[in-house]
Every structure is written in structure tokens, then in C-alpha cells.
C-alpha positions as CSV (number, residue, x, y, z in Angstrom):
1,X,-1.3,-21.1,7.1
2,X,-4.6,-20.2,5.2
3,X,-5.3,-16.5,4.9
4,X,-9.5,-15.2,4.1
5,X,-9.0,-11.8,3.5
6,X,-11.8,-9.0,3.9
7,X,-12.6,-9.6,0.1
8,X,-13.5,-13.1,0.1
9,X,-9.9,-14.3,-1.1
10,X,-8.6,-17.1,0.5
11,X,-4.4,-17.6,0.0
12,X,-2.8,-20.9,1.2
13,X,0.9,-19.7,2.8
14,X,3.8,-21.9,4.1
15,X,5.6,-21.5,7.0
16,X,9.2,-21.9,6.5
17,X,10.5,-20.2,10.0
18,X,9.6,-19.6,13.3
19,X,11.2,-17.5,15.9
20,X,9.7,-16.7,19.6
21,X,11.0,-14.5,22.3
22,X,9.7,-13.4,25.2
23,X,9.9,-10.0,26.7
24,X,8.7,-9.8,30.4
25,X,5.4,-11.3,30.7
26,X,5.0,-10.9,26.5
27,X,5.7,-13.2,24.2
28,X,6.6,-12.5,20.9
29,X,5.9,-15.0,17.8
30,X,7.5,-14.2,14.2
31,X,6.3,-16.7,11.7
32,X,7.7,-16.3,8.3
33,X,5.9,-17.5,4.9
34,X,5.8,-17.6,1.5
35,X,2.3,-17.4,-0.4
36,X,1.9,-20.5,-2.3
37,X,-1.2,-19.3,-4.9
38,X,-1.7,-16.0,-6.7
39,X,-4.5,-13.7,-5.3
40,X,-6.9,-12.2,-7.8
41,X,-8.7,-8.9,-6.6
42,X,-10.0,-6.3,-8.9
43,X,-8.8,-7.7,-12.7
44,X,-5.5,-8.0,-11.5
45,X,-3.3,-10.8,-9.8
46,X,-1.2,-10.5,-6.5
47,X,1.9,-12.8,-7.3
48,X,3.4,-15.3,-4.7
49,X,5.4,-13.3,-2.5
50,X,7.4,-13.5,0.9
51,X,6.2,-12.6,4.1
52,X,6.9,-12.1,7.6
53,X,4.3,-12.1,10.4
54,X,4.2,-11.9,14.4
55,X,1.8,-11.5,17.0
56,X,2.2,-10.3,20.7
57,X,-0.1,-12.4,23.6
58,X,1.1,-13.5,26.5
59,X,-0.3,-17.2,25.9
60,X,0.9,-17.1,22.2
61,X,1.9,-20.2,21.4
62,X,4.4,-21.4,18.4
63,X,2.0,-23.0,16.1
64,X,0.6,-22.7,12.5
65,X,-3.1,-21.7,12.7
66,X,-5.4,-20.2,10.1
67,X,-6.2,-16.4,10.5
68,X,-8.6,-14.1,9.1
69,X,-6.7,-11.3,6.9
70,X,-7.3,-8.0,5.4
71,X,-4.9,-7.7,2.2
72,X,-5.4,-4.4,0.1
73,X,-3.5,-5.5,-3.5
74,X,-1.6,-2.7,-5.2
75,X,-0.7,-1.3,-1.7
76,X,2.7,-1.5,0.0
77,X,3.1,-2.6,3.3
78,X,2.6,-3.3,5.9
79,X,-0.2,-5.5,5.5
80,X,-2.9,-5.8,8.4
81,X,-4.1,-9.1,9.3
82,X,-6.0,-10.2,12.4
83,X,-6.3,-13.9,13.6
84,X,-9.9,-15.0,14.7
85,X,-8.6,-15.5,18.5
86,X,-8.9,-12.3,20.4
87,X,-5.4,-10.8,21.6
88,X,-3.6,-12.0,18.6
89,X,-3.2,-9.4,16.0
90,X,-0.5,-10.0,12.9
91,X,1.5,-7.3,11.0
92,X,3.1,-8.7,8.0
93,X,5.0,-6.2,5.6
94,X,4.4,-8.2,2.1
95,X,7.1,-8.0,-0.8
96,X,7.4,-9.8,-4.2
97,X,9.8,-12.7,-5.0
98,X,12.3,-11.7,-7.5
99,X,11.3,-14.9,-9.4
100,X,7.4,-13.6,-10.1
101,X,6.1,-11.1,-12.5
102,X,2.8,-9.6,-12.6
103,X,0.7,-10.8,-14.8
104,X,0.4,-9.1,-18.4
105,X,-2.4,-8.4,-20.9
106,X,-1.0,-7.1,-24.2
107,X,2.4,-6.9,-23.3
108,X,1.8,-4.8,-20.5
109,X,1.9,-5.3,-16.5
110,X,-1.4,-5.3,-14.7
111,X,0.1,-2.8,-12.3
112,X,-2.3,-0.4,-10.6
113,X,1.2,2.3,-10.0
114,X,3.0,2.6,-13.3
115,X,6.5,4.3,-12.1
116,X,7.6,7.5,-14.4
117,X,10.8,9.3,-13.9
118,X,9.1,12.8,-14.5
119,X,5.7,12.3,-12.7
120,X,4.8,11.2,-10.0
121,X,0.8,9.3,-9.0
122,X,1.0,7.9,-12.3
123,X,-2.1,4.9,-12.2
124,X,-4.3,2.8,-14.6
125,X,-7.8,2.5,-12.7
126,X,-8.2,-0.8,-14.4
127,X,-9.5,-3.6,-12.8
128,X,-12.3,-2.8,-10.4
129,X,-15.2,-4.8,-10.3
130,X,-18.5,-2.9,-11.3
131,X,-22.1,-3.8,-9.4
132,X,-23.1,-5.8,-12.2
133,X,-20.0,-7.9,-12.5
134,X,-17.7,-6.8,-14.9
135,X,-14.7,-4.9,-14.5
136,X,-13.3,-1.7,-15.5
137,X,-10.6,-2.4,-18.4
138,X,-6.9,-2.3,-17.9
139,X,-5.1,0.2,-20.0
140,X,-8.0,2.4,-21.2
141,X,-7.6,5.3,-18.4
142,X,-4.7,6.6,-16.6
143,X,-4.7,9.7,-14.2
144,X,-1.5,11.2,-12.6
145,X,0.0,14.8,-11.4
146,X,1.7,17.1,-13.8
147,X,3.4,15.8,-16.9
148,X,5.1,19.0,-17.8
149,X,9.0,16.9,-16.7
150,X,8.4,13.7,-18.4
151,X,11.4,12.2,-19.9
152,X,12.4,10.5,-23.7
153,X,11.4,7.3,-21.7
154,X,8.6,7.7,-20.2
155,X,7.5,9.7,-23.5
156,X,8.0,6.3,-25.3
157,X,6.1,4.3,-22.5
158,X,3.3,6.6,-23.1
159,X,3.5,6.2,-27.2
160,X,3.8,1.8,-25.9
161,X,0.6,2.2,-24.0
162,X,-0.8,4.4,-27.3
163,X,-1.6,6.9,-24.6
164,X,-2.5,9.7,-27.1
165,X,-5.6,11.5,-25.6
166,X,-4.2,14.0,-22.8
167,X,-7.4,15.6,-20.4
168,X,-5.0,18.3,-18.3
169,X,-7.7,20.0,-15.6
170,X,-5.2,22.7,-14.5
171,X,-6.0,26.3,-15.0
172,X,-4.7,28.1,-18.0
173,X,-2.0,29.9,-15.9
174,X,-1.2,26.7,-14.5
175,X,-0.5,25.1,-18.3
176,X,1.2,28.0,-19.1
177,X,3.4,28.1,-16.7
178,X,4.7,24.1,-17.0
179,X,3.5,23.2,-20.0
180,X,2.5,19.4,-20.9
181,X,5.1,17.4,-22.8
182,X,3.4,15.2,-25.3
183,X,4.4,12.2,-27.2
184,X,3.8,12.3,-31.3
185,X,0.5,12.8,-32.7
186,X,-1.4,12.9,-29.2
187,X,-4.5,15.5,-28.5
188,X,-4.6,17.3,-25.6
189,X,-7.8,18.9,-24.2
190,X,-7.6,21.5,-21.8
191,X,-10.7,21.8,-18.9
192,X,-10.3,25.0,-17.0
193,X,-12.5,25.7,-14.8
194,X,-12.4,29.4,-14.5
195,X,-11.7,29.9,-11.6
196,X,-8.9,32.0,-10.0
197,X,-6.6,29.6,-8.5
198,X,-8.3,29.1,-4.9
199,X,-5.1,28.8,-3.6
200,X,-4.3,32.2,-4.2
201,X,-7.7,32.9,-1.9
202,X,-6.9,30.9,0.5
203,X,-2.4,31.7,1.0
204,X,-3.6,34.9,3.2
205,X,-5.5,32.8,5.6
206,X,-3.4,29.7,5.6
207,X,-0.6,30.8,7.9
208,X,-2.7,31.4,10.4
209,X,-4.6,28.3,10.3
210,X,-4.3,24.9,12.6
211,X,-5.6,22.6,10.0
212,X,-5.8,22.8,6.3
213,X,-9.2,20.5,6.2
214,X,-11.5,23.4,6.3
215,X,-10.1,24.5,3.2
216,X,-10.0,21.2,1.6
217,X,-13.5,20.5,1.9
218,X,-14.5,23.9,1.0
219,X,-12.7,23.2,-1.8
220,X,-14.3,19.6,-2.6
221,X,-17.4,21.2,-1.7
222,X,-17.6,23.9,-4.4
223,X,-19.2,22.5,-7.2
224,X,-20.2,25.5,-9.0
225,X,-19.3,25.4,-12.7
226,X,-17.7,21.9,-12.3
227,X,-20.0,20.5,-15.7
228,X,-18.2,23.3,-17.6
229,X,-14.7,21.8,-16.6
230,X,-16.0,17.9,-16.8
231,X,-18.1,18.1,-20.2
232,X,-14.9,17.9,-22.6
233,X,-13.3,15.5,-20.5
234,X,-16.8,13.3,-20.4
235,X,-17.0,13.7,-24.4
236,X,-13.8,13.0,-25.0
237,X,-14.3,9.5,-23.2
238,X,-17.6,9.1,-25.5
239,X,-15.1,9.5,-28.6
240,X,-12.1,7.6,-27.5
241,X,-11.0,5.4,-30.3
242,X,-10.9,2.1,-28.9
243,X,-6.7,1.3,-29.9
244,X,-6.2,4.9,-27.7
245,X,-5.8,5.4,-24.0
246,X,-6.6,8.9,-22.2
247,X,-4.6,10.1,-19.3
248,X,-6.5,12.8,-16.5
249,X,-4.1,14.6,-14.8
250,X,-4.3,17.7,-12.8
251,X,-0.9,19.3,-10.6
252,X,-0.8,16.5,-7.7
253,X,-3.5,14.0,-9.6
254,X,-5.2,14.2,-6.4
255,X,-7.9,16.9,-5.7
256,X,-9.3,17.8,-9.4
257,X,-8.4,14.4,-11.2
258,X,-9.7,12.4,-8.4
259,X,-13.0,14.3,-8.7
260,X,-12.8,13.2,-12.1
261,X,-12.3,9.9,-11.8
262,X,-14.6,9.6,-8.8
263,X,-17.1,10.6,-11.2
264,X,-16.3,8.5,-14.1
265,X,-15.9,5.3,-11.6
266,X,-19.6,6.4,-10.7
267,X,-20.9,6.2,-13.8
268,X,-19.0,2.9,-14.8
269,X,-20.8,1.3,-11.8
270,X,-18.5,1.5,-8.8
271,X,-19.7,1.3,-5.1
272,X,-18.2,4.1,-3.0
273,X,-16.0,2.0,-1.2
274,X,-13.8,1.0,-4.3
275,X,-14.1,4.8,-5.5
276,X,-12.8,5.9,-2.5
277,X,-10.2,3.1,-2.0
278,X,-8.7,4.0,-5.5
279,X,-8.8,8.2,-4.3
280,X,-7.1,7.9,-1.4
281,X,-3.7,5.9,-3.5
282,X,-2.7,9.4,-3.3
283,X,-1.4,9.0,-0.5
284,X,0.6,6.5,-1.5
285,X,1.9,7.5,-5.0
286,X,1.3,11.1,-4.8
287,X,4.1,14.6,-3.7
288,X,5.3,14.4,-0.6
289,X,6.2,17.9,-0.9
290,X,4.2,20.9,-1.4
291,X,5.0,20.9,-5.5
292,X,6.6,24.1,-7.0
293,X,3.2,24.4,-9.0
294,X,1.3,25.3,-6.0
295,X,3.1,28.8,-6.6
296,X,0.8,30.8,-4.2
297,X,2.0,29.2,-1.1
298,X,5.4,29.0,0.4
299,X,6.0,25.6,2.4
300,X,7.8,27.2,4.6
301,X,5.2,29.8,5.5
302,X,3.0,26.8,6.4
303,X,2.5,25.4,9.5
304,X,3.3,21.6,8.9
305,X,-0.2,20.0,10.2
306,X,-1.6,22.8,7.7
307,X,0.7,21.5,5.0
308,X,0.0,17.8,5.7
309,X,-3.7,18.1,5.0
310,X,-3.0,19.9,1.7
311,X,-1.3,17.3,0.4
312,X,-3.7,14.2,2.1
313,X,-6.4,12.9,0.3
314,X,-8.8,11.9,3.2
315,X,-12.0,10.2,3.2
316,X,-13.8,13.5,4.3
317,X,-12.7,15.4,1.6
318,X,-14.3,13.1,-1.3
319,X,-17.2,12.6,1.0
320,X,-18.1,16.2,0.9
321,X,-18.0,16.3,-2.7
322,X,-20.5,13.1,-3.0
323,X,-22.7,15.2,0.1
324,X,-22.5,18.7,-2.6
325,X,-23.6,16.6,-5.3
326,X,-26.6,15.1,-3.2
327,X,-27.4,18.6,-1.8
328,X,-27.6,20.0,-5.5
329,X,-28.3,17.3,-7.5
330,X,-29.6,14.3,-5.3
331,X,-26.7,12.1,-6.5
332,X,-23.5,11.7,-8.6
333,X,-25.7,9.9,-11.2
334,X,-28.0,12.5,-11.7
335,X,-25.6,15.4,-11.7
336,X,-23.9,13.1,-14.5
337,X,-27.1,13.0,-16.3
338,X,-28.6,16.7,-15.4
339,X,-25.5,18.9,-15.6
340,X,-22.8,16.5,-17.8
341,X,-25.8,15.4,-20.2
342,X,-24.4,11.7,-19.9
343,X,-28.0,10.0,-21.1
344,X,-28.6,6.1,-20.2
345,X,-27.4,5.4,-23.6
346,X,-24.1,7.4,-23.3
347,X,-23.7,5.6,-19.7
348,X,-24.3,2.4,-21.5
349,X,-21.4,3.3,-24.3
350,X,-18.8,4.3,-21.4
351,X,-19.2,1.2,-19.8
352,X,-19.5,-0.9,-23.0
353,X,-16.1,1.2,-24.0
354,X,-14.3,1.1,-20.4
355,X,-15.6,-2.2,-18.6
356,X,-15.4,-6.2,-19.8
């Protein structure tokens, strides 16, 4: 069975079982596969993995057929995929073989989730494909939530991956009150923005509300002293020795860090689409739970749709950053160049520095 996915990929899989069942006047088709080829997408490599599919039609029919698919790497299932017949649509939860490895560079996994025991939305944002061809490097920038509950290990994954320039956006009260643990020799660079905590604004008013995405994108919206917050972090980038890696982290690594990366992935040469595909991981590898940091609100004092859309990232949310940055600025770029001071020869040094 040959899989095009949305990206252009084409995979070659291998049908090694077929079951049908009919229920009423549906019939029900399960076709299991294995994915003979690796699937490249964004500097990284999709191993061969196992996979089971079915469609529901009435006139299905027991038969291998090419479809069309959409397969997002780095994302767990299920997968999507459609076939070009009307009526037939596909859901195939994709896992690895325990015989495969992703691939390495440097010793290192090209994994786009790097699993921690004392953080959680831990990621490299390598791999992306810029507009002029060349892709962000692996290995160079990580972003994640708090790292104030890291363990020995994952302090000596971070010393492996020479991870010794910390950016930590959170509010001084915020550090203060869990603290970032370091490994050896690394600098960390603290980017209030100084601001009181709009968390504490909004607590009074949140128990009362129906939805928490007012609040969000008033939030995402507020752009106001966001170059005094971002310059360090920006610099700090400009002066990254090339053996080093820098990690961005906020509380979640959602809201402030993906403004921050947004905004990097801009001026590296990103479309929007593969910005906001690496924003909304969050919801994937970020809390599930309203963390202990967000000391202003009481989860249980929440209603849960409120709560929910606290911890999302949606599409709207980033959006009405990109729509504040037009309104004031007329684009991302030029609020990187007017209010960040990022010229077109430190542009050209971040993406000599962070893209191959």
C-alpha cells in the first residue's frame, strides 16, 4: 500500500493482515501494515514502524489500494489518513518497531520530545525546513516548562547535550519561588518582563468565566514591553558559542517560550504554518494539570472548560500575537528589527548559527 502524505512524502507499506466485519448495512475493513522505507520530514527521519488501519463504507471491499495520507512526524497517534475514493476515510494509530532507532547526529537521537523525569514539554526545534531551503539545526535550541525538579540524570543529559546557556522568561517571583537547577558551569539569563503576574489580575474574574480564551488572547495580545523581556534572550543567541546549546523555558513552556520561539522561528525563515505546528506540541508534551507555579489560581476554583483553555495552546492564541505585532509593528520581522534591533546582518548570523 503506497501512502502520499500532505508533505509530498511518499511511504511504500505492506499489508500483512486483513480482517472485515460487517455490522448491519456497514462494513468494516482493518488492514494491518508495516512501513517498508523511512520517512524524512523536517531534518529528521520517521523509522519503519507498525500500523493498523480501517475504513467504514458500505461497498468497502478487502483489497490493497493506494491512499492519499496526512502523517504529522514527531506526533503520536492516531494518525489521519484519507483514501482518494470518497466514503473511505482511514484511522491508523502508528507505533515504532522495537527493532528501529531514530536516527542520530553526534550521538544523539533526532527526537523532536526529549523525555526528562523533572520537566515536562522538553523539545529541540531542530529540523524545520526554512523558505530558502535549509533547515533549522538539531541540538542548538531547546525550550521546555520549569526546570526547577530536574534530576542527577537529566542534569547529566543536559551537560551530554552541552546545554549550558539557560534563557528562564518567568517573573522574578516566579524564579524565586522554584528556582532553576543548573548543571556545572552553565549561565543562566533571566528575562522578566515586569509585569505583575497577569494571573494574579485575572484569578478574581476567572471563576466566574465560561471560557478562559478571552484571557488567553488578551494575554497573547499584550505586547507592551515584550523587546525588554526578548532582547537578552535575542543577544544571547547572537553570542552562543557554537559547541553550546540554549534552553527557553518559561512555567508550562507554552505561552511566553512559545512567543519566543515563534519569534526566533520567524526570523530563521519559517512559514507560519511550521511555527504554529511546532506551538501547538504543547498540547501534546505539555501539564495536563494546572501546575503548582500558577500559584494565583486554585484548580479547583476553576470551572473546567475555563481551566482547559488555560492550559491549551490554540491556533487563536498565537494568531493574535502575529495580528498585535502587525497592528504595531506591520510584521514579526519588523518588530524583530525595530524594537529587538535584530539588523539584516544579525538575521543573517542567527541563521548562519542556527540553520544548515
Amino acid at each position: 500500500m503506497r501512502i502520499i502524505t500532505r508533505y509530498g512524502i511518499v511511504a511504500t507499506f505492506e499489508i500483512w493482515n486483513f480482517e472485515r466485519s460487517d455490522h448491519g448495512s456497514v462494513a468494516k475493513s482493518v488492514i494491518k501494515c508495516r512501513l517498508h522505507m523511512p520517512v524524512r520530514h523536517g531534518g529528521a527521519e520517521l523509522p519503519p514502524s507498525g500500523a493498523s488501519a480501517c475504513w467504514h463504507n458500505a461497498l468497502a471491499q478487502p483489497r490493497p489500494a493506494p491512499c492519499h495520507a496526512t502523517l504529522r512526524p514527531h506526533a503520536p497517534p492516531p494518525k489521519i489518513f484519507r483514501s482518494p475514493a470518497s466514503g473511505f476515510s482511514l484511522w491508523v494509530p502508528a507505533f515504532p518497531m522495537p527493532n528501529r532507532v531514530p536516527p542520530t547526529l553526534n550521538g544523539f537521537p533526532l527526537l523532536r520530545h526529549i523525555p526528562l523525569e523533572g520537566a515536562v514539554n522538553f523539545r529541540d526545534i531542530g529540523g524545520y525546513e526554512t523558505d530558502d531551503g535549509r533547515r533549522v539545526r538539531w541540538h542548538r535550541v531547546y525550550r521546555s516548562g520549569q526546570i526547577n525538579t530536574l534530576t542527577d540524570a537529566d542534569l547529566a543529559a543536559f551537560a551530554r547535550r552541552r546545554i549550558l546557556t539557560v534563557v528562564d522568561l518567568r517573573e522574578k517571583d516566579e524564579y524565586e519561588s522554584a528556582p532553576d537547577r543548573l548543571p556545572p558551569g552553565a549561565k543562566l539569563i533571566i528575562c522578566p518582563g515586569g509585569k505583575i503576574d497577569p494571573l494574579q489580575n485575572w484569578a478574581h474574574m476567572l471563576a466566574g468565566a465560561t471560557s478562559g480564551v478571552p484571557f488567553m488572547k488578551a494575554f497573547y495580545s499584550d505586547v507592551q514591553g515584550l523587546a525588554t523581556r526578548l532582547k537578552p534572550y535575542f543577544q544571547t543567541l547572537l553570542e552562543l558559542p557554537d559547541d553550546h546549546a540554549l534552553l527557553l523555558h518559561c512555567m508550562a513552556g507554552k505561552d511566553r517560550t512559545g512567543i519566543g520561539i515563534a519569534l526566533l522561528l520567524v526570523a530563521l525563515g519559517l512559514r507560519r504554518e511550521q511555527i504554529m505546528e511546532d506551538y501547538l506540541l504543547s498540547n501534546t508534551y505539555g501539564p495536563k494539570t494546572l501546575d503548582k507555579g500558577a500559584r494565583h489560581l486554585n484548580p479547583r476554583d476553576l470551572p473546567a472548560p475555563v481551566a482547559r483553555d488555560l492550559l491549551a495552546a490554540k491556533e487563536e492564541y498565537l494568531q493574535a500575537f502575529f495580528e498585535a505585532l502587525e497592528e504595531h509593528h506591520g510584521s514579526a520581522m519588523q518588530f524583530l528589527a525595530q524594537a529587538i534591533g535584530l539588523t539584516p546582518e544579525k538575521i543573517a548570523l542567527l541563521r548562519e548559527k542556527f540553520t544548515e
